[in-house]
C-alpha positions in Angstrom: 0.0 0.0 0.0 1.3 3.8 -1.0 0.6 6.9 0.7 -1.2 7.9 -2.4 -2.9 5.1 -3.1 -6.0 5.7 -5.4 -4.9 9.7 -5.6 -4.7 11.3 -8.4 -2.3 13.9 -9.4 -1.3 16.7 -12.5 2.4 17.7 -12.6 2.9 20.6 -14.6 6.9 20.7 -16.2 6.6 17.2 -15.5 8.8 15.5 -18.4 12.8 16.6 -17.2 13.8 17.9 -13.9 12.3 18.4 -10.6 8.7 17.1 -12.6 10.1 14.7 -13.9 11.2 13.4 -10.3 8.0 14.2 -9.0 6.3 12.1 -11.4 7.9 9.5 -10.6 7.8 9.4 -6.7 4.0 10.3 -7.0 3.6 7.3 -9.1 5.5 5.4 -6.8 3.7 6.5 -4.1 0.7 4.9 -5.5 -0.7 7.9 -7.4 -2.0 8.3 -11.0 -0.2 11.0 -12.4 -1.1 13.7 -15.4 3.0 14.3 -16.9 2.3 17.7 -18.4 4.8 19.2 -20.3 4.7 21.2 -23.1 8.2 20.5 -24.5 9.8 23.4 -24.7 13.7 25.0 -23.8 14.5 26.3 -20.6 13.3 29.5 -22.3 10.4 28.7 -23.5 11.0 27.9 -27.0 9.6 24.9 -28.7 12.4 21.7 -29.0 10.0 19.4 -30.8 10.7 17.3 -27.7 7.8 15.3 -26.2 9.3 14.2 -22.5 6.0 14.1 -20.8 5.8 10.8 -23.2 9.0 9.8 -21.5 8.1 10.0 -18.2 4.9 8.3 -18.8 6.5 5.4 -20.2 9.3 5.3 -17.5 6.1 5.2 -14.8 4.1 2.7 -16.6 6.8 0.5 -17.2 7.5 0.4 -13.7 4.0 -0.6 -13.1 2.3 2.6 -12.5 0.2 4.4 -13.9 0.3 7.7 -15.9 -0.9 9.8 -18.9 0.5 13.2 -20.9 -0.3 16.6 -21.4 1.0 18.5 -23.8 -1.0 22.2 -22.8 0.6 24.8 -22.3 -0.1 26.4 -18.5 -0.2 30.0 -19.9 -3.5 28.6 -21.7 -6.4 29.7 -19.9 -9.1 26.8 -21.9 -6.4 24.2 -21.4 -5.5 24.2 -17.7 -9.8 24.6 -17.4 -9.7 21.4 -19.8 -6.3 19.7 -17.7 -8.6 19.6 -15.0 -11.9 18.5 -16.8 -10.1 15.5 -18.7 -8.4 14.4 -15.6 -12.0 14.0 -13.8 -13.0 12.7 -16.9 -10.5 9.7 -17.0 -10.2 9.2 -13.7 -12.9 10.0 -12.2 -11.4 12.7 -9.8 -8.3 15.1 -9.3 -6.7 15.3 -6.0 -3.5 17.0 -6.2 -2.2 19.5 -8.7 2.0 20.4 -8.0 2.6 23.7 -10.0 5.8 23.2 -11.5 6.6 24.2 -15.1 8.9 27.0 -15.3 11.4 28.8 -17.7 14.2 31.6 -17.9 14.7 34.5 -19.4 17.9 36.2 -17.4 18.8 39.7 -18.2 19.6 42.9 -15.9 16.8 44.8 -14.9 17.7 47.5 -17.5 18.3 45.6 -20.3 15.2 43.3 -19.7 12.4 43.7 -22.5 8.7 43.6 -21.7 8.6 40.2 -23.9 11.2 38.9 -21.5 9.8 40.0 -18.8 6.1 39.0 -20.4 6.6 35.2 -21.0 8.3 34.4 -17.4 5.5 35.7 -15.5 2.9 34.1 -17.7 4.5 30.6 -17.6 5.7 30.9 -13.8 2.5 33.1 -12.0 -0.6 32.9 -14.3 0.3 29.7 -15.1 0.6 28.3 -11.7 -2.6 30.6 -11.2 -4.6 29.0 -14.0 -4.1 25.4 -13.0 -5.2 26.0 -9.1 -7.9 28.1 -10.0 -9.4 25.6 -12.4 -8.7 23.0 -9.9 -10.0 24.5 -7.0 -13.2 25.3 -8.5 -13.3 21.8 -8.9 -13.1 21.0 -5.5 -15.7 23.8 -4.7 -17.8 22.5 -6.3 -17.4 18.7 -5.1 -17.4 20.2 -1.4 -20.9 21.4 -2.3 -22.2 18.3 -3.0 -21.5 17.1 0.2 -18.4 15.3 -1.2 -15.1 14.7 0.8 -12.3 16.7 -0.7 -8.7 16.5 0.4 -7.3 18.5 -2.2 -3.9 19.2 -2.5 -1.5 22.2 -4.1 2.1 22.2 -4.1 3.8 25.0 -5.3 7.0 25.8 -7.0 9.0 29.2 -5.5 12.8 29.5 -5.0 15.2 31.5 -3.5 15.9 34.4 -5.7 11.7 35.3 -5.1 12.5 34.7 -1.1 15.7 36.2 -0.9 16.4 37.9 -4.4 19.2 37.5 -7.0 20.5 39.5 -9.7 19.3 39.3 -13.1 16.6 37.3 -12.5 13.8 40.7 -12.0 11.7 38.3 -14.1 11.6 34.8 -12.4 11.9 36.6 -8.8 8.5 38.4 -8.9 6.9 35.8 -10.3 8.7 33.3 -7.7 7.6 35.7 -5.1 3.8 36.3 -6.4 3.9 32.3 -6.3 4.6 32.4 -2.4 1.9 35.0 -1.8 -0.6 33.5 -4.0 0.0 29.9 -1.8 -0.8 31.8 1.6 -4.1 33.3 -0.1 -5.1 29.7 -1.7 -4.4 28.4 1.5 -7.0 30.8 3.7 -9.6 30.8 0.5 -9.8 27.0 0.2 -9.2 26.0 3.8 -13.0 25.4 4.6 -13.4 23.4 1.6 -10.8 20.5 2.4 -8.3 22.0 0.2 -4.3 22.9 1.6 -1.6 24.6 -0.3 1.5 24.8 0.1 5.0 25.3 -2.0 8.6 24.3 -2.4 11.8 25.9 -2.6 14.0 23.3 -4.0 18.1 23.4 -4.6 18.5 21.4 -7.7 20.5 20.7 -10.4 18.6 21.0 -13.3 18.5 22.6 -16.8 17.8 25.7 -15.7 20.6 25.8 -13.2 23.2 24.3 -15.6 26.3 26.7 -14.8 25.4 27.4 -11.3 27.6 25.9 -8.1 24.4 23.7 -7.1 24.9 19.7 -6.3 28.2 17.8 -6.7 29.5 16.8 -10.1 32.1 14.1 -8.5 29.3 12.7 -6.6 29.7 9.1 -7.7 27.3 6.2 -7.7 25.7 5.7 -4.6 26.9 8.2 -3.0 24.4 11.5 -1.6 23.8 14.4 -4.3 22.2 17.7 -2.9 21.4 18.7 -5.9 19.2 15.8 -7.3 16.0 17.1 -8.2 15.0 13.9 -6.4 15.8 15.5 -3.1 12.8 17.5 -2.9 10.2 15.0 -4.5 9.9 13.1 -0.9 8.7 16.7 0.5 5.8 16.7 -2.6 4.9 13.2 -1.7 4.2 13.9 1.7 2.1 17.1 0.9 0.0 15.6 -1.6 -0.9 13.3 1.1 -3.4 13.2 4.0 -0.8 13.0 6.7 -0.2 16.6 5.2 -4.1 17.8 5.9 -3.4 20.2 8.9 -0.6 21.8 7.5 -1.5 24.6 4.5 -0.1 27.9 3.4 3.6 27.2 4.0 6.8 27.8 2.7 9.3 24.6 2.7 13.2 25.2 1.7 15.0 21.7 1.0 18.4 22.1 0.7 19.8 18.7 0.2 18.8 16.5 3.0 17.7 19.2 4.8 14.5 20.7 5.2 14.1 24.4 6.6 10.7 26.0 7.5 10.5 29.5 6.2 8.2 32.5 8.1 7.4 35.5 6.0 7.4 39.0 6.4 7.8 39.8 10.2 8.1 42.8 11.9 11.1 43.6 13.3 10.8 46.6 15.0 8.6 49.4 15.3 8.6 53.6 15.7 5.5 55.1 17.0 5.0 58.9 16.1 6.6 61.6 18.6 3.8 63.8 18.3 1.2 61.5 18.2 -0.2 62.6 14.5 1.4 61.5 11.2 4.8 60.5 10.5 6.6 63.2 9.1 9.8 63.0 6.9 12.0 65.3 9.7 11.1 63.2 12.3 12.6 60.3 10.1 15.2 61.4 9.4 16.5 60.8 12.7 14.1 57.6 13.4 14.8 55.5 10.5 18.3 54.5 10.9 17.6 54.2 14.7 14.9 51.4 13.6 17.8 50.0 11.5 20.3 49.9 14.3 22.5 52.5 12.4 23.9 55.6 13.1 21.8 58.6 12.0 24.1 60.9 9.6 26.3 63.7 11.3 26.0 61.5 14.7 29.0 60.0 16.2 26.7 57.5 18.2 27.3 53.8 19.4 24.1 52.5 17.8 24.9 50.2 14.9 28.5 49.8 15.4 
């Protein structure tokens, strides 16, 4: 018996990468899994590829069960129809991980609005498209009177927690992804549904280049940048051992898993006078709140 025994899951950028490895530890889990890919470059552009095919065949010939999309997630009527064909076939749709993705890398000042454009559609609208579709879904089937354990996972990463440079593209729409879990999460609470996402560290495609994993790691021996790595964490939220835990933000790093907290406040500067804050007053109070010295004072504050 698998944790995800007669579950039902669609993995967007399922056919290489982090999907890929997904798929397969879904399917292994005991889940039948929808490999959607559309088969294109890390930048979008169509390869003629078909991996989702791939995958499926990799899952079915080790006894599971799986079928491929080919629909693009930036498509409005085919995420709505993703969803549809899946209850369709199957008969339900319990857990949808958002995780197609491409890159588009160039300084904030060079970046064109087409650049900028086609990583927010793939990355925000289409993680957007696919839950919305599905969680109408499971509106609907909590209704009826139906008992729904639906499940999101999301896809975020560090430079939309943290920030990198170059990537003004892929962090706001990594960033929008990590709000838009915490508002699924309070939305579709009452209804059965959680969602929460994934920050992996993973050598893939789209980090080809980058110091991430070991490239001596030899057979056997413990990667921290195999995609694998973070498919364990997807297994275990698609499941119902997962059902009290929703709107979260999990970093794996490796073997390790780190639970990230969001915007906190970290200190605070009430008004002097009682009325608004003005910007004389601030410009002693800010760096105070920052623990620095205010300019022109020779103070121990900050140093």
């Amino acid at each position: 018996m698998g944790i995800l025994d007669d579950k039902v899951a669609i993995v967007t950028g399922g056919g290489r990468g982090l999907g890929r490895a997904h798929c397969l530890a879904l399917a292994a889990a005991g889940a039948t899994v929808v490999v959607n890919d559309l088969g294109s470059g890390i930048h979008g552009e169509r390869t003629g590829d078909s991996p989702a095919d791939e995958v499926v065949a990799e899952i079915t010939g080790l006894g599971g069960q799986a079928v491929a999309n080919h629909a693009s997630v930036t498509d409005w009527a085919a995420t709505e129809a993703m969803v549809a064909d899946t209850v369709a076939e199957f008969g339900r749709l319990d857990v949808i991980v958002n995780n197609a993705g491409i890159v588009r890398d160039r300084m904030l000042f060079s970046m064109t609005e087409a650049e900028f454009d086609a990583v927010i559609a793939v990355h925000l609208k289409g993680t957007f498209a696919l839950t919305r579709h599905a969680c109408a879904y499971w509106r609907e089937a909590s209704k009826r009177g139906e008992r729904v354990t639906g499940r999101v996972v999301n896809t975020t990463s560090g430079t939309g927690l943290f920030g990198n440079s170059g990537q003004s593209n892929y962090g706001a729409a990594k960033a929008g992804i990590a709000g838009l879990t915490v508002i699924t999460a309070l939305e579709m609470r009452k209804y059965g549904v959680t969602a929460n996402a994934i920050s992996p560290i993973a050598t893939t495609r789209m980090t080809a280049g980058l110091p991430v994993g070991r490239s001596d790691a030899a057979e056997g021996d413990f990667d921290p940048g195999d995609p694998a790595n973070a498919s364990g964490v997807v297994v275990y939220l698609a499941s119902d051992a997962a059902s009290w835990l929703t709107g979260q933000v999990l970093r794996i790093e490796g073997n390790r898993l780190n639970r990230l907290e969001g915007w906190t406040i970290a200190g605070v500067h009430p008004s002097r006078s009682g009325g608004a804050l003005t910007p004389d007053e601030l410009i002693e109070a800010v760096p105070q709140l920052y623990g620095v010295a205010p300019a022109g004072r020779a103070t121990g504050v900050g140093r």
